[in-house]
Each structure stands twice: as C-alpha cells, then as structure tokens.
Legacy VTK file of the C-alpha trace (Angstrom):
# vtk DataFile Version 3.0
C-alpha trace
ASCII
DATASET POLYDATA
POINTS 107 float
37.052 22.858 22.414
34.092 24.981 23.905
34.123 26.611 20.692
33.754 23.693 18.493
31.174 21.918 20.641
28.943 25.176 20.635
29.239 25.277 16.866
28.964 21.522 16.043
25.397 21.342 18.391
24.389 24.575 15.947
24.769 22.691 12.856
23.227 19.637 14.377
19.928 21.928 15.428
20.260 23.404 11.623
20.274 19.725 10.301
17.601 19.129 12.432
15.046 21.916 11.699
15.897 21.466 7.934
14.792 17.794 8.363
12.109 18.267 10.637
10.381 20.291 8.023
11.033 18.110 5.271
9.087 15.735 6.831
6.362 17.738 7.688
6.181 18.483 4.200
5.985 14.626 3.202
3.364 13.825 5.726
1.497 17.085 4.710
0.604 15.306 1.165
-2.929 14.659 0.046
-4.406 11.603 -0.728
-3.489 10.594 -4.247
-7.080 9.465 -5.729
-7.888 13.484 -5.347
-5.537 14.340 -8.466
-7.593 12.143 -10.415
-11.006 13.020 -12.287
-13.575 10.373 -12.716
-14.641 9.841 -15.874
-17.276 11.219 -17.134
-17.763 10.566 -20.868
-18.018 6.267 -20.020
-20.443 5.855 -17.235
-18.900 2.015 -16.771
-15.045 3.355 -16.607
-17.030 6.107 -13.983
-18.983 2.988 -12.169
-15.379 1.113 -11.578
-13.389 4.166 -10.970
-16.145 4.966 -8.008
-15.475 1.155 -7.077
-11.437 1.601 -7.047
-11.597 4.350 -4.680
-14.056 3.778 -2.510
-12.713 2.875 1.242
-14.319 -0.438 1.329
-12.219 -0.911 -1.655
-9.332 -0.410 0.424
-10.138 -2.368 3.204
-11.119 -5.299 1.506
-7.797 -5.387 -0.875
-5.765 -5.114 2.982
-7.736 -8.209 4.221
-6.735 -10.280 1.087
-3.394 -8.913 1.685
-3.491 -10.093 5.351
-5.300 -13.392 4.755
-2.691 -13.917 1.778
0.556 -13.533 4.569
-1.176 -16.395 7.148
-1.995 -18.523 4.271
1.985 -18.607 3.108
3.130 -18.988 7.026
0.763 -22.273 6.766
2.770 -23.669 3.986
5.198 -26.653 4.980
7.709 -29.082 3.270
5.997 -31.744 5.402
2.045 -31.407 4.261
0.288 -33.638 2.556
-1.264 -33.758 -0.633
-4.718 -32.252 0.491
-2.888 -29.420 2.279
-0.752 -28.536 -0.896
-3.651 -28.507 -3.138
-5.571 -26.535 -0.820
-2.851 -23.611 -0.881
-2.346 -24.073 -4.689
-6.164 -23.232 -4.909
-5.869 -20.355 -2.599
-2.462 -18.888 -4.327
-4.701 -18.732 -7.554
-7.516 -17.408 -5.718
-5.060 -14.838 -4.572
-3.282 -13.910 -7.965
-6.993 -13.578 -9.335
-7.882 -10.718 -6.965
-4.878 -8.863 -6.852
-4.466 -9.044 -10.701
-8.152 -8.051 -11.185
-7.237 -5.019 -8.154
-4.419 -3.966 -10.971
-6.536 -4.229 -14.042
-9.675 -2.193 -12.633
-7.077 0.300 -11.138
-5.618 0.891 -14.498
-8.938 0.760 -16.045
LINES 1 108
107 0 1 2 3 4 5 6 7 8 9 10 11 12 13 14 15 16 17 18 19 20 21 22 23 24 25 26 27 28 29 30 31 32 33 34 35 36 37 38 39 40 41 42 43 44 45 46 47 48 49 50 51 52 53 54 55 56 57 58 59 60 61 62 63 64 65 66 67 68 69 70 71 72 73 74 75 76 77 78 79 80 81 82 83 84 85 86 87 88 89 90 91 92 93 94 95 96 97 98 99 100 101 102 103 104 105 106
C-alpha cells in the first residue's frame, strides 16, 4: 500500500509540473496586435489601424460592453412604453458601436 501511495503522489507531482508549465507557457503569450503590421501603403487603413489598437480603444469598447450589461438588467416585462422605447434606442445604439468595432477591426 506504501508502495502504491509513494508512486501514485509521483505521478500526481509529474501531472502537476507538466501542467504547471503549460500554463506558464499560455500566460507567457504576447499581445496579439504585435503580429500585425500597420499598413503602410493606405495612410487611412494606417490612421484606423492606429485607432483599433490604441488602449483608449480598448477601454472605451469595455465601457460600452459594461454599460450594455446594466442596460439589459434594466429591462422588465412590466415597463412602460417610454421605458421600452428607451432600451430599443439604446440596443441600436449598442449594435451600431460594436458592429462599427468589427468593421474597423477587419478594416
């Protein structure tokens, strides 16, 4: 029993350090935008490509993203009619940015 115990903790320790430095291998990656080349031959594609990875950028495409989750926890069955136009304007409003955030990404 001693015996199996000793050499069931081993391979536990092997699992372990094998997945222990997996991860540090994962967290270890660059950021992605540092692959990419900005263009150079189109000074606009160059202008939004500067805009798409700037941290601003970022920031300001995580506070729609925040703003967007309280403004669906406000929705109701029970609100009236000002209410639910008010959230159909700001579910457009939404859809604009984030599909404008995909287009200029891809741009």
């Amino acid at each position: 029993i001693d015996t199996f115990q000793t050499v069931s903790q081993e391979v536990k320790g092997l699992h372990r350090s094998t997945t222990m430095s997996d991860m540090s291998d994962a967290t270890s990656l660059t950021d992605p935008s540092e692959g990419v080349q900005r263009p150079l031959a189109n000074r606009f594609r160059g202008l939004v490509f500067d805009i798409v990875t700037a941290t601003w950028f970022e920031l300001t495409i995580a506070a729609l993203i925040a703003l967007n989750v309280f403004v669906m926890a406000c929705e109701s069955t029970k609100a009236g009619i000002p209410q639910q136009q008010l959230l159909a304007v700001a579910d457009v409003f939404f859809n604009l940015c984030f599909a404008t955030e995909v287009v200029a990404k891809q741009f």
